[in-house]
C-alpha positions in Angstrom: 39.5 12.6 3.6 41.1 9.1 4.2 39.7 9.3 7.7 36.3 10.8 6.5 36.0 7.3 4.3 37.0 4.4 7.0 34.7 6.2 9.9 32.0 6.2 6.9 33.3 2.8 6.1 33.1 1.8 10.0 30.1 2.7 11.0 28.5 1.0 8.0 30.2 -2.7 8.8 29.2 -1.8 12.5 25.2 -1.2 11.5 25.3 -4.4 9.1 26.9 -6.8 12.0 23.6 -6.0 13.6 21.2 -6.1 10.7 18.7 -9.5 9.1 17.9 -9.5 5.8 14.4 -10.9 5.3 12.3 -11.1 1.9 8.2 -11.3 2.8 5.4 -12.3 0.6 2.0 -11.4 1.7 -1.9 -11.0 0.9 -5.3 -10.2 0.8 -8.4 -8.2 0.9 -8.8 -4.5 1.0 -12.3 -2.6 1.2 -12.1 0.8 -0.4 -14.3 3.9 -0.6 -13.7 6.7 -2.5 -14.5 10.4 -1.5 -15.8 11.7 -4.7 -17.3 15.7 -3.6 -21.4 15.9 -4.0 -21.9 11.9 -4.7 -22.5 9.3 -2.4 -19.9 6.3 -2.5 -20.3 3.0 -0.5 -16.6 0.7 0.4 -16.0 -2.3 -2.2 -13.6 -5.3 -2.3 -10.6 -5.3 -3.7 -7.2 -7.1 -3.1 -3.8 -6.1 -1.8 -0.4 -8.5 -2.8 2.7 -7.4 -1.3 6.5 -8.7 -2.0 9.0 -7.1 0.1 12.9 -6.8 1.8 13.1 -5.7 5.1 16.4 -4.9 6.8 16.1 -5.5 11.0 18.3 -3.1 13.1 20.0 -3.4 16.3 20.5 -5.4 19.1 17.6 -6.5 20.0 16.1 -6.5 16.5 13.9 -3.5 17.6 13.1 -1.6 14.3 13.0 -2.5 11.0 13.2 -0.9 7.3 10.8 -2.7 4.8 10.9 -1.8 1.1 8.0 -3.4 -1.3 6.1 -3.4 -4.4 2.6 -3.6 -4.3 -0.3 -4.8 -6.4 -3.6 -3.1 -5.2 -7.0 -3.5 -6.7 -9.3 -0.5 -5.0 -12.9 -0.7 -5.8 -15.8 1.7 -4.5 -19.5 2.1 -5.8 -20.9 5.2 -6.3 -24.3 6.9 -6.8 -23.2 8.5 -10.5 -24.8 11.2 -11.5 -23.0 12.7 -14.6 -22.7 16.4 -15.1 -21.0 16.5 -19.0 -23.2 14.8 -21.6 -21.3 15.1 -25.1 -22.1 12.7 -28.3 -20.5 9.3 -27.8 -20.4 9.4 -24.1 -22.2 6.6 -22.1 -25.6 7.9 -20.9 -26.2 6.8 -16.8 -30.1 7.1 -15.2 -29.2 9.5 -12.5 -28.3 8.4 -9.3 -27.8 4.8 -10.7 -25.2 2.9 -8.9 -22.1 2.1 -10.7 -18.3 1.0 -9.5 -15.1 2.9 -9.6 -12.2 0.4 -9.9 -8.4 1.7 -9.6 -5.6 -1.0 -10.6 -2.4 0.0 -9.2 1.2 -1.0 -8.7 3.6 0.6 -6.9 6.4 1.2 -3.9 5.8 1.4 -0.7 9.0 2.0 2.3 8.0 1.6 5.5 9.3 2.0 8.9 8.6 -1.3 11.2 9.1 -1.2 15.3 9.1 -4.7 16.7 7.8 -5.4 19.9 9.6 -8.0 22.5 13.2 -9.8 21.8 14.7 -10.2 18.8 15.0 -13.8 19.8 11.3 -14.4 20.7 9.3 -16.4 18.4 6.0 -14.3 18.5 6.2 -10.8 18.2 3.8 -7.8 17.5 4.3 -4.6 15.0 3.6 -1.6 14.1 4.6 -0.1 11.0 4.2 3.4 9.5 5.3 4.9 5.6 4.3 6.8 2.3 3.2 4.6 -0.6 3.8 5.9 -4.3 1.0 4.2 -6.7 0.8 4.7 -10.7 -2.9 3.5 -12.0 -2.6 1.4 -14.9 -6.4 1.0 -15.4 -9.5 2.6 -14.2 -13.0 1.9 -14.7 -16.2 3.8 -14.0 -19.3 2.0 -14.3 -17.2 -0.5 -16.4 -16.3 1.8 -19.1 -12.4 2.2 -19.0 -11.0 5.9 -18.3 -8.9 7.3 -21.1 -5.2 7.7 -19.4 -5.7 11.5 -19.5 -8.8 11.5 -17.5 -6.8 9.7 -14.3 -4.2 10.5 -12.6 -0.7 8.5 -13.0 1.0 9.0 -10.0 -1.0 8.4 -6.6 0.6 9.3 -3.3 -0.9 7.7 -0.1 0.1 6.2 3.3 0.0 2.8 4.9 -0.1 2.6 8.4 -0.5 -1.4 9.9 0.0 -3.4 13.2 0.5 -7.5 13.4 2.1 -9.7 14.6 4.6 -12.5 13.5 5.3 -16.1 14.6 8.4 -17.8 14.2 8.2 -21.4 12.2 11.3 -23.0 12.7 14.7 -21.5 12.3 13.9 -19.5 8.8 10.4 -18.5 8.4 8.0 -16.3 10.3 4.2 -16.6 9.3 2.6 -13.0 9.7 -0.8 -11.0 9.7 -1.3 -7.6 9.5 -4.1 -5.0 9.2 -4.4 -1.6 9.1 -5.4 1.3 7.0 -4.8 3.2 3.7 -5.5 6.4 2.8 -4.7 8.8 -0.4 -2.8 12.4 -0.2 -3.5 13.0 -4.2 -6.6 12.3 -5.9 -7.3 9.6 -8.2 -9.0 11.3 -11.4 -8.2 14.2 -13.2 -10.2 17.2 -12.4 -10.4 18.9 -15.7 -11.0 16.1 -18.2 -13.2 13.1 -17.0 -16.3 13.1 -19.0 -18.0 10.6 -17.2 -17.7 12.7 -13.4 -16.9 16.1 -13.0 -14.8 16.5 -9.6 -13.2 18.1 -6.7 -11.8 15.6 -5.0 -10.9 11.5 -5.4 -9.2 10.1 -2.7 -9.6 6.6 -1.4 -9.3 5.2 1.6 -9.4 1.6 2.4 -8.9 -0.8 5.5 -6.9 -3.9 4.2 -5.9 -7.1 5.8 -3.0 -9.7 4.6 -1.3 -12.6 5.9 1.9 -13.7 4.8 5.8 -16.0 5.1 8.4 -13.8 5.9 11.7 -15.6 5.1 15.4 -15.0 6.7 18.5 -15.3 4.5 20.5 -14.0 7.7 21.1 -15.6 11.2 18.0 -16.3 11.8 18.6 -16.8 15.6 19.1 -13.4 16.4 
């Protein structure tokens, strides 16, 4: 057992000698559409922040493990044509255009392969991971969604490339684009009065720039 616990205890020192711990702050738009079955939806703007902690592996600072929370505005207009109509619900002309608008925080590990050295000051990237989303607000047409017409918890991907250049010893200034796309749907099948639906996923191209900032030999 003894032995079990220093080879443990060894091979985690011997991954951390190699490692750089960097925080990154990042930003900006995302254009969203959402596929809602038998109405027509056209992409809106939204925004997307990102604050994060990487971890850079190996050598040659190859790969690296990011871990962040996310703010995401997701907006989409849609051709609404209502199928419920009970007393006290909003009345829509059919086929009028209205907007749905998601407002979501959430986590979002990813899995980050750096191209070139680790001591080269520009580099590109790819990165690739799930994103776990609650929705604190929704909106339909601006009329706000009672919390048991949407659903809480929204499971997604991110996949993104960029690249990064180094400024000075500590910080890195980054861009990055790619796209998002949803696994679960976004409203609740069985109880929003405003749309009856199958499915409501979004998916969403995004784009952010950002400071990525070392707190661990930066040189490396």
């Amino acid at each position: 057992m003894k032995k079990l616990i220093f080879f443990i205890l060894l091979v985690a020192i011997s991954a951390t000698s190699f490692g750089q711990y960097r925080w990154e702050v990042s930003g900006g738009p995302t254009f969203s559409k959402i596929n809602i079955d038998n109405i027509d939806s056209e992409i809106g703007t939204g925004f997307y922040f990102n604050a994060g902690y990487g971890y850079l592996m190996g050598v040659r600072a190859k790969t690296s493990f990011v871990f962040s929370l996310d703010l995401v505005q997701r907006n989409s207009d849609i051709n609404l044509v209502p199928t419920v109509f009970t007393p006290g619900d909003p009345v829509f002309v059919a086929s009028s255009k209205s907007t749905v608008k998601a407002l979501q925080v959430g986590f979002n590990p990813k899995f980050r392969y750096l191209f070139g050295r680790g001591k080269d000051r520009f580099r590109a990237f790819v990165n690739v991971g799930p994103s776990f989303r609650l929705n604190t607000k929704v909106e339909i047409g601006g009329v706000e969604l009672e919390s048991d017409e949407y659903e809480q918890l929204v499971i997604g991907g991110v996949y993104g490339a960029g690249f990064s250049q180094m400024i000075g010893e500590m910080f890195d200034i980054f861009f990055e684009a790619g796209v998002m796309n949803d696994f679960t749907d976004n409203l609740n099948d069985d109880d929003t009065s405003l749309v009856q639906v199958d499915s409501s996923k979004f998916f969403d191209f995004y784009a952010r720039i950002g400071v990525r900032f070392r707190i661990y030999d930066a040189r490396r």
